[in-house]
C-alpha positions, 0 to 999 in steps of 0.5 A: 272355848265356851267364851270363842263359841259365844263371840263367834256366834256373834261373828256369824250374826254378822256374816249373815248379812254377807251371805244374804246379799251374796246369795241374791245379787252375786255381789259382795256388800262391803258396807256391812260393817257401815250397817252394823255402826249406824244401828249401834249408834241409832239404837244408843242414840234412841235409848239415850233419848228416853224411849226405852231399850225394847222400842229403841230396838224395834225402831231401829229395826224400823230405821235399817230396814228402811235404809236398806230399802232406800240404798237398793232403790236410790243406788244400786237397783240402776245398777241391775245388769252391769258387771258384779265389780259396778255393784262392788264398788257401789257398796265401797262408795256407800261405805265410806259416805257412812262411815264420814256422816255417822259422826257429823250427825250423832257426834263421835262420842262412844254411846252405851246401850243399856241392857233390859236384864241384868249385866251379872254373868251366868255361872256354870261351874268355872264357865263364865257366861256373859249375858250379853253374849248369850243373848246374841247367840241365841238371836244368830241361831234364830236367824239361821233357823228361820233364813234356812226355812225362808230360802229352803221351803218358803216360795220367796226363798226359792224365787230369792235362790232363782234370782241369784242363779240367773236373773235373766232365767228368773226375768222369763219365768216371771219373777220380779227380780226388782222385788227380790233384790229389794227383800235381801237387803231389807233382810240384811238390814234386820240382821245389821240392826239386831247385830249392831245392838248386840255388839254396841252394848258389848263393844259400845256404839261409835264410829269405829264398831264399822270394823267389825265388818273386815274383821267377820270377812274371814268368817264369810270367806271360811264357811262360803259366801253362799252358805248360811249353815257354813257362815255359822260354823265358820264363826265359831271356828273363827271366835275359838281359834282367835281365844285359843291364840289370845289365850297360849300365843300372845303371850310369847309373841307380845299379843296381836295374833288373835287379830291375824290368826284369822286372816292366815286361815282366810289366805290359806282357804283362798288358795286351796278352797276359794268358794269356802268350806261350805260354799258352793263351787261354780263350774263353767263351761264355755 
């Protein structure tokens, strides 16, 4: 149980990222996973090269931001005010172009981030806590804390949420939806980085931790795509159910439901409650 609130914390940190593009642009980022890899893999390739794990992770803050920024500007801003699929299917092309130059250029080797503090587990009773783990729960709680403040109290979060109930509404009120398109993403780059370090040092850093992105997308479609409270519930729900599968069923069944399990819920919320638990239901009238 504590080991599947940890991880699924670690879930969430991820799914945020879904949730901060959804929120702003309507669209599903399907290169998050594509994110996550290419900052595990920066972050390793920096601290191979001497700079030291803390300014590893600051510039690779620096470098994701950057690329985000770079991604909306050069791909996707051009695509403002087409259909939500245009936008989609942009991410999908960004995604595999990630995916096939993050190994021409940093080799398909798995690279191991090393930790600024001890690697020995913390111990509580019979509980076993890794360190890591902690550590990236902690830094999701963070986050929640502070997007929640940002979208609710914050006069960039509120023109964020305009934006994403109607641009062309916000457009007359004057607000720059360029701008707020541009910030979302620069945000959803701070959480690929801070994500990608985390499960880098837990999984290792290589060109198959992209995965990570399909396997956090029944956390996103559980606790809602806009719904950042919701992405964090529904990954510890999530990280639990997957360890009390791999812990009493694989064991009958040869082993693999921990992986499906979590699909199975996404489909069964997909027919009962598509816009998640959390999420918000859209009614239109016509």
């Amino acid at each position: 149980m504590v080991d599947g609130i940890l991880v699924g914390l670690m879930y969430s940190l991820i799914a945020i990222g879904f949730v901060l593009i959804y929120k702003v642009t309507s669209a599903i980022n399907f290169a998050q996973g594509e994110f996550v890899m290419l900052a595990g893999i920066t972050a390793a390739a920096l601290a191979a090269a001497g700079i030291g794990f803390w300014a590893a992770f600051a510039l690779t803050i620096v470098l994701m931001v950057a690329s985000s920024l770079v991604l909306e500007r050069v791909v996707l801003r051009p695509l403002q005010g087409r259909p939500v699929i245009a936008v989609v299917m942009a991410t999908i092309g960004v995604a595999a172009v990630i995916r096939g130059l993050a190994p021409l250029v940093f080799g398909i080797g798995t690279r191991a981030i090393p930790i600024p503090f001890s690697d020995k587990p913390l111990m509580l009773g019979f509980v076993v806590i890794p360190r890591v783990q902690l550590a990236g729960a902690v830094a999701s709680i963070a986050f929640v804390i502070g997007l929640t403040w940002l979208f609710t109290r914050s006069r960039a979060g509120i023109a964020m949420r305009a934006v994403a109930d109607s641009q062309t509404v916000a457009l007359a009120m004057g607000i720059d939806v360029s701008r707020y398109f541009a910030l979302a993403w620069a945000l959803a780059g701070i959480v690929s980085a801070v994500g990608g370090v985390f499960w880098g040092i837990l999984l290792g850093a290589d060109n198959q931790l992209a995965v990570i992105g399909m396997k956090v997308f029944p956390v996103v479609i559980l606790g809602g795509l806009d719904s950042i409270a919701g992405a964090v519930v529904a990954g510890i729900a999530v990280g639990v159910l997957e360890n009390l599968t791999a812990g009493y069923l694989d064991q009958y069944v040869g082993g693999g439901m921990k992986d499906l399990v979590p699909y199975l819920v996404m489909i069964v919320v997909l027919m009962f409650r598509p816009y998640g638990v959390f999420g918000k239901k859209r009614v239109e009238r016509i």
